[in-house]
C-alpha positions as CSV (number, residue, x, y, z in Angstrom):
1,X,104.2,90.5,-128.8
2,X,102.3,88.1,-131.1
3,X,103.5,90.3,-134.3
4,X,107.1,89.5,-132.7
5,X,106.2,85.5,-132.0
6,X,104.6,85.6,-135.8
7,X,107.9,86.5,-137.2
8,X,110.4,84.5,-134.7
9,X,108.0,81.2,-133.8
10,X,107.5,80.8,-129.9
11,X,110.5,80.4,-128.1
12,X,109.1,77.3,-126.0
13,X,108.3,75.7,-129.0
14,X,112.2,75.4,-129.9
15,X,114.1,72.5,-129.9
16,X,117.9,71.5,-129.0
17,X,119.8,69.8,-132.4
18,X,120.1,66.3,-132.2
19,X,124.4,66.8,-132.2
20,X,123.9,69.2,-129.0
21,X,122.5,66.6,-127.1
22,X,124.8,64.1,-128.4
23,X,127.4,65.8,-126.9
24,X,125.8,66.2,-123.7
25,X,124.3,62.4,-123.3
26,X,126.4,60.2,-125.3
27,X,128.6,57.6,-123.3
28,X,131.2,58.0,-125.9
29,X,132.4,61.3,-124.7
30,X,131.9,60.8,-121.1
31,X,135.7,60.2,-120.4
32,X,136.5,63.0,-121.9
33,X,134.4,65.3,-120.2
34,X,135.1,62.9,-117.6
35,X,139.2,63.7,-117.8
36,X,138.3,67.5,-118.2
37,X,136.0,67.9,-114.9
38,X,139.4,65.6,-112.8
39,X,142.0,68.0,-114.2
40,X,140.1,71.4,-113.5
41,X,139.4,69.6,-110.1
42,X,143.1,69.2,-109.5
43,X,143.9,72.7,-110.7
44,X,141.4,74.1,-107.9
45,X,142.5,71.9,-105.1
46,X,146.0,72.5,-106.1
47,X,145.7,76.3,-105.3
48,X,143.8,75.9,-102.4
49,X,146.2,73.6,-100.7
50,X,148.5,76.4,-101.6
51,X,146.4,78.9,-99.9
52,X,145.3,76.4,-96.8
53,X,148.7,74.7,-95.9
54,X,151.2,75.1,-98.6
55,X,153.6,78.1,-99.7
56,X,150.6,80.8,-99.9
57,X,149.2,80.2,-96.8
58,X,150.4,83.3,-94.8
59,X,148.9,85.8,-97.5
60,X,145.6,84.3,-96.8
61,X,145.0,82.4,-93.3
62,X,146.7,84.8,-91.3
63,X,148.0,88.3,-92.2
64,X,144.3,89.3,-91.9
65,X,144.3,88.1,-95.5
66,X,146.8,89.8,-96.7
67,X,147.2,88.3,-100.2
68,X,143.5,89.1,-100.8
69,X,144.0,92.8,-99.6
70,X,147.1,93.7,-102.0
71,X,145.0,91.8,-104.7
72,X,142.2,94.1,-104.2
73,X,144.3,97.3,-103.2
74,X,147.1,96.8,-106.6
75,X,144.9,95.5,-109.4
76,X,143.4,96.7,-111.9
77,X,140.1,96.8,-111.8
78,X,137.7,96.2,-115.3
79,X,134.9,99.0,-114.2
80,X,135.1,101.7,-111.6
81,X,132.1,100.0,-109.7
82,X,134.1,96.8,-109.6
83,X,137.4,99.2,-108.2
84,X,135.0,101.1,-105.4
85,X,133.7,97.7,-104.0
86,X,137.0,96.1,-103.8
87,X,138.1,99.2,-102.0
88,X,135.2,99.6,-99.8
89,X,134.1,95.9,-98.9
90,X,137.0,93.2,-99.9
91,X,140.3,95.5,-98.3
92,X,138.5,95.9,-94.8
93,X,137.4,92.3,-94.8
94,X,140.0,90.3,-96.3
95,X,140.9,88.8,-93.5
96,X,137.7,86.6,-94.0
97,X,137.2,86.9,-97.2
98,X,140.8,85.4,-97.1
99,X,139.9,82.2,-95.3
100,X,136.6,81.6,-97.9
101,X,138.5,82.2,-101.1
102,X,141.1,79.6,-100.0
103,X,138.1,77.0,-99.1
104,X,136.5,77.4,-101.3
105,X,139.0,76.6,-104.4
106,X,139.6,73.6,-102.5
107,X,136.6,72.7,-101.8
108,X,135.5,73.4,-106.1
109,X,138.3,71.2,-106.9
110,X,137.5,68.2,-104.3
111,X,134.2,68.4,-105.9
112,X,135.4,68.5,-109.3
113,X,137.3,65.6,-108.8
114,X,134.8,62.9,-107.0
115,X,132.3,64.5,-109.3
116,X,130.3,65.2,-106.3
117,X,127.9,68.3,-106.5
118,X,129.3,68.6,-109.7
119,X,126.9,71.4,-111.0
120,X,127.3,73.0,-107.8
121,X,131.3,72.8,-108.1
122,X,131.3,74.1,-111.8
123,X,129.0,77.1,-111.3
124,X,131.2,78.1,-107.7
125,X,134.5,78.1,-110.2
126,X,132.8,80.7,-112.4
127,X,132.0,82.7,-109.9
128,X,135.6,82.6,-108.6
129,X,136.9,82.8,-112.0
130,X,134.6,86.0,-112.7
131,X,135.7,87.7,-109.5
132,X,139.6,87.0,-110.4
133,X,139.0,88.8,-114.2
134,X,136.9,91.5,-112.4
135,X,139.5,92.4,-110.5
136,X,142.6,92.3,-113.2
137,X,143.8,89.4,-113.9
138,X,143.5,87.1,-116.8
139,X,145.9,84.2,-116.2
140,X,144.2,81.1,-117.1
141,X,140.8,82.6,-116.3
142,X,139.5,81.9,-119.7
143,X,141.4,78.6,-119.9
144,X,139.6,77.4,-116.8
145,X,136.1,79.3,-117.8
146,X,135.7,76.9,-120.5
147,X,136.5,73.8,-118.9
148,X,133.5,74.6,-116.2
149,X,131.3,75.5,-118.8
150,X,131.9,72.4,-120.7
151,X,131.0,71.0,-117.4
152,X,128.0,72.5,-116.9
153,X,127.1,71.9,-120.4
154,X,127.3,68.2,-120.6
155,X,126.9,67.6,-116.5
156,X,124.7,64.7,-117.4
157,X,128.0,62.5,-118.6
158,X,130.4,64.7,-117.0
159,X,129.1,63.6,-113.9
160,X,128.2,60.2,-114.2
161,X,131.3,58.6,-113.3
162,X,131.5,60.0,-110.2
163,X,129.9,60.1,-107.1
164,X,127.0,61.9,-108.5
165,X,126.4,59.0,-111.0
166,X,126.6,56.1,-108.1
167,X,123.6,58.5,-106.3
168,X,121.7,59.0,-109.1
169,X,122.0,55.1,-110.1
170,X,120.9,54.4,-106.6
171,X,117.5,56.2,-106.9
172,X,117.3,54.8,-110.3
173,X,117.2,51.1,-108.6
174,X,115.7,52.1,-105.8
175,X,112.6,53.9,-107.8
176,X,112.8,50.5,-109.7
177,X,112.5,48.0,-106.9
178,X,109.8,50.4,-105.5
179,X,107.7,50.2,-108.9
180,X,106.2,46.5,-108.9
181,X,104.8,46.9,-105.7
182,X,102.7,49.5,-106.3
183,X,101.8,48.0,-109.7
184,X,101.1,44.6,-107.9
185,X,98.6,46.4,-105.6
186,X,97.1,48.4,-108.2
187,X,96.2,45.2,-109.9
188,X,95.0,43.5,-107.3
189,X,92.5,46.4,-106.6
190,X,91.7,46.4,-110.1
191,X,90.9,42.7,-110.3
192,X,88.7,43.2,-106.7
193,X,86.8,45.6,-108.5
194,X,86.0,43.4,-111.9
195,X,84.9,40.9,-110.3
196,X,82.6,41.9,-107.4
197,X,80.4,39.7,-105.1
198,X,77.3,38.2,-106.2
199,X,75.0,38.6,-102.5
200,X,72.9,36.1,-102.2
201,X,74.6,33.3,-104.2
């Protein structure tokens, strides 16, 4: 191992380019990233209203899920493994499996949109997006892939105008107001202990 760290330097000891976290701090680019995060947001919600009220509703909230089980049953499968569990597991549970998948789009887009638990929200769309390609279907898989890594990538300024940034400015202030007081009372200890009592004068 120290031959290997020798030859390739420590791996803790690397740094991030300067231009990498440009792109991830910079106020510049934060409505971009900003405009990105809303319209993957809307893209999520947007099928998940289909699937909770809207035209694909009956393929996934009743049926027993049947939307999920010809998606699982009919595709095409990227590994065998992949083919036996949507077999085995997703076709006799779909009906469940049914109600989450249309939730939780929604939910990843509402998310993505208030930038609330934005990390949270971008990671939950890979997952989805990962299950859709697993299964055997590209569609805009990729498209959408590289809009929540984006995310993920810059979630500093991708989420700070949101409702992430307004908590996260909060406990800024409120870490701030909290500060002085404790630096008040250290001082005050401080000057209590240079300059003790004389007894007996």
């Amino acid at each position: 191992m120290n031959e290997i760290t020798a030859i390739f330097g420590d791996p803790a000891e690397r740094t991030t380019p300067r231009w990498v976290k440009w792109l991830g701090q910079t106020k510049v680019l934060a409505v971009v990233w900003l405009a990105a995060r809303v319209w993957l947001g809307i893209m999520w919600m947007q099928a998940g209203w289909a699937k909770l009220w809207g035209a694909e509703n009956a393929y996934f909230l009743h049926n027993n899920g049947a939307g999920v089980a010809g998606f699982a049953a009919h595709g095409v499968p990227a590994y065998t493994w992949w083919g036996s569990f949507l077999h085995s597991f997703v076709v006799p549970n779909s009906g469940w499996i049914g109600v989450v998948v249309a939730f939780a789009e929604f939910c990843i887009g509402a998310g993505l949109v208030l930038g609330l638990f934005t990390r949270v929200a971008a990671l939950g769309s890979l997952v989805l997006l990962f299950t859709y390609v697993m299964s055997g279907t590209a569609s805009v898989c990729a498209l959408y892939a590289l809009f929540a890594i984006v995310i993920l990538a810059t979630w500093r300024t991708s989420s700070w105008i949101g409702v992430d940034g307004l908590i996260a400015s909060y406990r800024h202030r409120r870490a701030s107001a909290e500060e002085p007081v404790v630096t008040e009372t250290a001082q005050s200890g401080a000057a209590s202990t240079c300059h003790p009592m004389r007894v007996g004068t």
